[in-house]
C-alpha positions as CSV (number, residue, x, y, z in Angstrom):
1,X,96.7,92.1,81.6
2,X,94.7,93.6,79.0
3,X,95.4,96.5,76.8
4,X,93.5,99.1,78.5
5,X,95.0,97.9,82.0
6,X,98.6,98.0,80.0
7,X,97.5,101.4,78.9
8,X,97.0,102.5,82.5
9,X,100.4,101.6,83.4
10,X,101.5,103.7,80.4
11,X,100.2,106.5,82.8
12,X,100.6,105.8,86.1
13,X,104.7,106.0,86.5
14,X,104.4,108.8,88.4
15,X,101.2,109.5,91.2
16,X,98.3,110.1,88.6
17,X,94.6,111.3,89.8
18,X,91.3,109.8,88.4
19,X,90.5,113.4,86.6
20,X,93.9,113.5,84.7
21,X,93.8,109.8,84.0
22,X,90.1,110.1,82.9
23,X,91.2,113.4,80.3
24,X,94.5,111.0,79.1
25,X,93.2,107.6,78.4
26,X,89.6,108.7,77.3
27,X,88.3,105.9,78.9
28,X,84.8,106.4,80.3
29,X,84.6,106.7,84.3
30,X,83.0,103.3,84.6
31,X,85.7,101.7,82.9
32,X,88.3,103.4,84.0
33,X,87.4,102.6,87.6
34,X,86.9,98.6,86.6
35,X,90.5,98.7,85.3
36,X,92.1,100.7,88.2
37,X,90.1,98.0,90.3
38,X,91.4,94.8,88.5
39,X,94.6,96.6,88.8
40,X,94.7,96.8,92.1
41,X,93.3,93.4,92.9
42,X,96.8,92.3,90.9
43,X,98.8,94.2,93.0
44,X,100.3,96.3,90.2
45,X,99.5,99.5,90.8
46,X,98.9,101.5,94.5
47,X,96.1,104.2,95.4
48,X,96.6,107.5,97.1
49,X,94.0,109.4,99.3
50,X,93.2,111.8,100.5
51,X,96.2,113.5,99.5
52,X,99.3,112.0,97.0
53,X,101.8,110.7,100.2
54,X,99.1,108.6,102.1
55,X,98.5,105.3,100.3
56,X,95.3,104.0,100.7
57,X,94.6,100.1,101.5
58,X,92.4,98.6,99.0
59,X,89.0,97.4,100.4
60,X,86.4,95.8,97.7
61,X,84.2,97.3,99.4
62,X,84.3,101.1,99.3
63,X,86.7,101.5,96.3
64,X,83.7,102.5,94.0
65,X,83.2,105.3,96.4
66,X,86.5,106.9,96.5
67,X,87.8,105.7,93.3
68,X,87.1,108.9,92.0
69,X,88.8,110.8,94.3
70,X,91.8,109.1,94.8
71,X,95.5,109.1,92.9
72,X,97.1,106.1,91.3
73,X,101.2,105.2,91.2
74,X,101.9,101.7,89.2
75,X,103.8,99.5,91.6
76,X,107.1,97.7,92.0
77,X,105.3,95.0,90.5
78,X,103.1,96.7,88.2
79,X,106.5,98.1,86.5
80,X,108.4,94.7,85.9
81,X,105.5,93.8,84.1
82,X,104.5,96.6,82.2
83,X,108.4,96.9,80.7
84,X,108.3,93.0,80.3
85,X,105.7,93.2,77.9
């Protein structure tokens, strides 16, 4: 994990969107979305869309298209190794 994905974690404890994480990190949108992706991929961390209660199944595929849109909740997973760090 590297220290920007670590620092994601730092935010996503609770169901975060894309426009609060973008405002709280200060990462650009591009990078922010490659981070959330690589995330993802790991299984630490879970997307939310259209609305914060209907978790969305990541698909390589169209995630650049609603990557922006969507909320983001660190996992089970994504926790343990965040506070193992």
């Amino acid at each position: 994990m590297t220290d920007p994905e670590f620092d994601l974690l730092d935010e996503l404890y609770f169901v975060t969107s894309f426009r609060t994480l973008l405002a709280k990190t200060g990462l650009l949108p591009a990078a922010l979305t490659e981070g959330l992706r690589n995330l993802l991929e790991q299984g630490l961390i879970r997307a939310y869309w259209p609305d914060p209660d209907t978790e969305l199944a990541y698909e390589t595929t169209s995630f650049g298209a609603i990557a922006g849109d969507a909320s983001y909740l660190a996992s089970k997973e994504g926790l343990l190794q965040h506070n193992t760090r």
